[in-house]
Structure formats: C-alpha cells, structure tokens
LUMGUPA-817173 format. One record per residue (C-alpha): residue number from 1; x, y, z. Coordinates in pm, 1 decimal. Layout:
BEGIN
  num      east     north        up
  NUM         X         Y         Z
...
***
This chain:
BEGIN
  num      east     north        up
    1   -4210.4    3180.7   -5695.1
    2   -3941.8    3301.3   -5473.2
    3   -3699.0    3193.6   -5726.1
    4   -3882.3    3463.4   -6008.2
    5   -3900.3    3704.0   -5746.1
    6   -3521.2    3684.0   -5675.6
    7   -3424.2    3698.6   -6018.3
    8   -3629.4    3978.2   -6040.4
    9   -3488.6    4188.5   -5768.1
   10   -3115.8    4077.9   -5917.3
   11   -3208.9    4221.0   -6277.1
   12   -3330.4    4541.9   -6152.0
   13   -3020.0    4593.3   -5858.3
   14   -2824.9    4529.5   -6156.9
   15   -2960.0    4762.5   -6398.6
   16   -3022.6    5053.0   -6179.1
   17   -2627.9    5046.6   -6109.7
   18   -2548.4    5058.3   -6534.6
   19   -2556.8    5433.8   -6648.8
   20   -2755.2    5521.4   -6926.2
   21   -2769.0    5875.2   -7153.8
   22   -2912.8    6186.1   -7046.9
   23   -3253.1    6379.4   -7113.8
   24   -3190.1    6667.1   -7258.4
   25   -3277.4    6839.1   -6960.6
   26   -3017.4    6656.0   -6766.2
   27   -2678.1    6731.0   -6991.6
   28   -2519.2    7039.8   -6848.2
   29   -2172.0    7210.1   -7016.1
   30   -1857.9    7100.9   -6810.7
   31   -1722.0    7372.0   -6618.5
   32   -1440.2    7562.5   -6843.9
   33   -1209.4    7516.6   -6535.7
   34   -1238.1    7145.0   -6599.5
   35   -1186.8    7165.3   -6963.1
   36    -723.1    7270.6   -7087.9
   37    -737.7    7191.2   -7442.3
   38    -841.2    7240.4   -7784.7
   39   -1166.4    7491.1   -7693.8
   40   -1073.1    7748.3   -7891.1
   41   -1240.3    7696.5   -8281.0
   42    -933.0    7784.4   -8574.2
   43   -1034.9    7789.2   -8941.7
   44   -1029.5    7393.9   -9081.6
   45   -1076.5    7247.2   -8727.2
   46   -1321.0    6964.1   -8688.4
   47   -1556.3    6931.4   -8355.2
   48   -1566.1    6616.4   -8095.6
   49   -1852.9    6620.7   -7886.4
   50   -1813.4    6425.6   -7564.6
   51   -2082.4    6358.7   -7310.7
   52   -2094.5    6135.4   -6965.5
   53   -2371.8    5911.7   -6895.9
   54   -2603.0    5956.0   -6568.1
   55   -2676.1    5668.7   -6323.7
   56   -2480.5    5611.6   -5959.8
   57   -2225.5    5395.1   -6099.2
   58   -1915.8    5591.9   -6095.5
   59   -2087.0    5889.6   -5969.8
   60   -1903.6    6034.8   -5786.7
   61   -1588.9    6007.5   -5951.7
   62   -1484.0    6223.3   -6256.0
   63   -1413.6    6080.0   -6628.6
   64   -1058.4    6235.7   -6741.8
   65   -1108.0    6277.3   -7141.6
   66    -826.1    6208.6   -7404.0
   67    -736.9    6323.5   -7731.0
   68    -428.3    6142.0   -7863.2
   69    -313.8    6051.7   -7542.2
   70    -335.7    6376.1   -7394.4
   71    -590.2    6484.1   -7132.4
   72    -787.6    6742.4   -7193.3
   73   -1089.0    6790.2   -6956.6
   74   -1263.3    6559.2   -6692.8
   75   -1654.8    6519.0   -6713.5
   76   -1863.6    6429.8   -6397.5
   77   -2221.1    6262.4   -6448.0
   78   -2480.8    6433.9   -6770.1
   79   -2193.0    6654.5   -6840.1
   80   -2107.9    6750.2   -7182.8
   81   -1755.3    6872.9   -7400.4
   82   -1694.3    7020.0   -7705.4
   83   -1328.4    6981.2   -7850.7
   84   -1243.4    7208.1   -8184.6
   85    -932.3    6944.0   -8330.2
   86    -735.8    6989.0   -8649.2
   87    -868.3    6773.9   -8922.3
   88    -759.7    6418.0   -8931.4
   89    -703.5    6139.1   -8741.2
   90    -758.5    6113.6   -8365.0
   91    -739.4    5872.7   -8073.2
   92   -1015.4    5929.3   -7812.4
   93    -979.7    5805.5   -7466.5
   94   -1087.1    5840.5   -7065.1
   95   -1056.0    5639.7   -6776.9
   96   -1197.2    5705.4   -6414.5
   97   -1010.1    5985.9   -6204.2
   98   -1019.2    6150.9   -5889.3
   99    -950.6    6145.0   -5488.3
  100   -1013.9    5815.9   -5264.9
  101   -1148.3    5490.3   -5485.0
  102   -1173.0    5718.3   -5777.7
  103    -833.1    5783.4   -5825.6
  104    -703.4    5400.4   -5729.9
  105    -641.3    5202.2   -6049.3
  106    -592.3    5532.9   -6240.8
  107    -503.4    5445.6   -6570.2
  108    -556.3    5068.8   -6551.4
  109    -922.5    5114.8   -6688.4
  110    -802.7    5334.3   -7005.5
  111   -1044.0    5265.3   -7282.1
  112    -954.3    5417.3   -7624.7
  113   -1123.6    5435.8   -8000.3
  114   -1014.3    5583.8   -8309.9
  115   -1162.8    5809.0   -8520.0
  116   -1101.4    6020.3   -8817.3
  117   -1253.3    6340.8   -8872.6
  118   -1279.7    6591.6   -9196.2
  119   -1288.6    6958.9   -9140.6
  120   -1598.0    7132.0   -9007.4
  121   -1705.3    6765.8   -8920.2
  122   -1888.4    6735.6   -8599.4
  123   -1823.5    6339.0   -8415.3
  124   -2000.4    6255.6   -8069.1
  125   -1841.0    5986.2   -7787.7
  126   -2036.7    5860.8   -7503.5
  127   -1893.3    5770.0   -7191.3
  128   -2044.9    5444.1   -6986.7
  129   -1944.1    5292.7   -6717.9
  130   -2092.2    4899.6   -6696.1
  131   -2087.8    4713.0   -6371.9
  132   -1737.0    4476.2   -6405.6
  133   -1669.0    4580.6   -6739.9
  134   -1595.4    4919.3   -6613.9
  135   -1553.8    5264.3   -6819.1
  136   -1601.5    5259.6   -7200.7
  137   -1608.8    5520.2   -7457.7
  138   -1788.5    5493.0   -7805.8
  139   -1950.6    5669.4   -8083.4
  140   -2295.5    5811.0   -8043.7
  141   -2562.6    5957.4   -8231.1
  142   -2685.3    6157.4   -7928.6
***
C-alpha cells in the first residue's frame, strides 16, 4: 500500500511540473514591446502563430522565439505571437532566456524545426517545456 501511494504522489509531483496548453481564456497577446520582427503583414506574406504553454515549469523565465536564427520576440507563460514571414521556407526556434537561472545555459537548450509555408498560409508552434528534457517547440493544431 505505501508503495501505490508513493508512486502515486511521484506521478502527480511529476505531472503538475510538465506544462500543458492554454484555455482559451488563459492565452493573452505578448506585449508588442516584447515582440522586434516581422509584425507588420506585406502582400504574399505567410503567418506563424506561436504560443507558450502554462504550468510552473519554466515560469518564470521567458521563451526567446526564432525565425531563421534570428530572435524575434520572447513569450512568458499562455502568451501568444503572430509573425507575418515571406513565403517559403523557415527555421523556427526558442530556448529559455532571462535574468538569474533563466538566463544560465542560454543557448545550450536551443530547440529548432523546419517548416515551409505558402503565401497567406497560417502555421501554429507550441512551446513546452518537459521536466529533464527541457524546452521544445513543435507544430500544433491549437
């Protein structure tokens, strides 16, 4: 019995660190002094849609968002970006950023995908952070 119950109180320790999506009425707009590139919408552009997962893991640290290895905005927790990019091909990326233990293996945890995109095409990412697997970044249909 004490055995279940410790395995119990593990899984749930565990799983209440690992962020999840947001409700609706959770996501909020990253501030535009947050956000220095590619928010302004030309003819032919295509749209990335980037949004940071809730939970206390990483909380209070920002997530620094990339587009083709440049940064272009940093999210905190059930924020959301929009990103008007030419058409074509595009590496997404983030890692962890920030003052104090937010800030300390900058760069080290860089986690990148590729994507391609056609004009007035709209593509989301989600942003996770998992307990020793540390920050990811993925397509989403949310």
């Amino acid at each position: 019995m004490k055995w279940l119950i410790l395995c119990s109180a593990l899984a749930l320790s565990v799983s209440a660190c690992m962020t999840k999506p947001p409700r609706p009425d959770q996501l909020k707009p990253a501030p535009a002094d947050r956000m220095t590139r590619f928010q302004a919408t030309t003819d032919g552009d295509a749209t990335l849609v980037v949004t940071r997962d809730v939970g206390m893991t990483g909380g209070g640290c920002y997530a620094a968002v990339f587009i083709d290895g440049r940064e272009v905005g940093k999210l905190g927790t059930g924020e959301v970006a929009t990103f008007h990019v030419p058409a074509g091909e595009h590496i997404v990326g983030t890692w962890n950023t920030g003052a104090a233990l937010c800030g300390y293996r900058e760069g080290e945890d860089r986690k990148e995908t590729s994507t391609v995109l056609r004009s007035g095409e709209i593509k989301k990412f989600r942003i996770t952070i998992v307990p020793g697997a540390g920050v990811t970044i993925g397509a989403t249909t949310m």
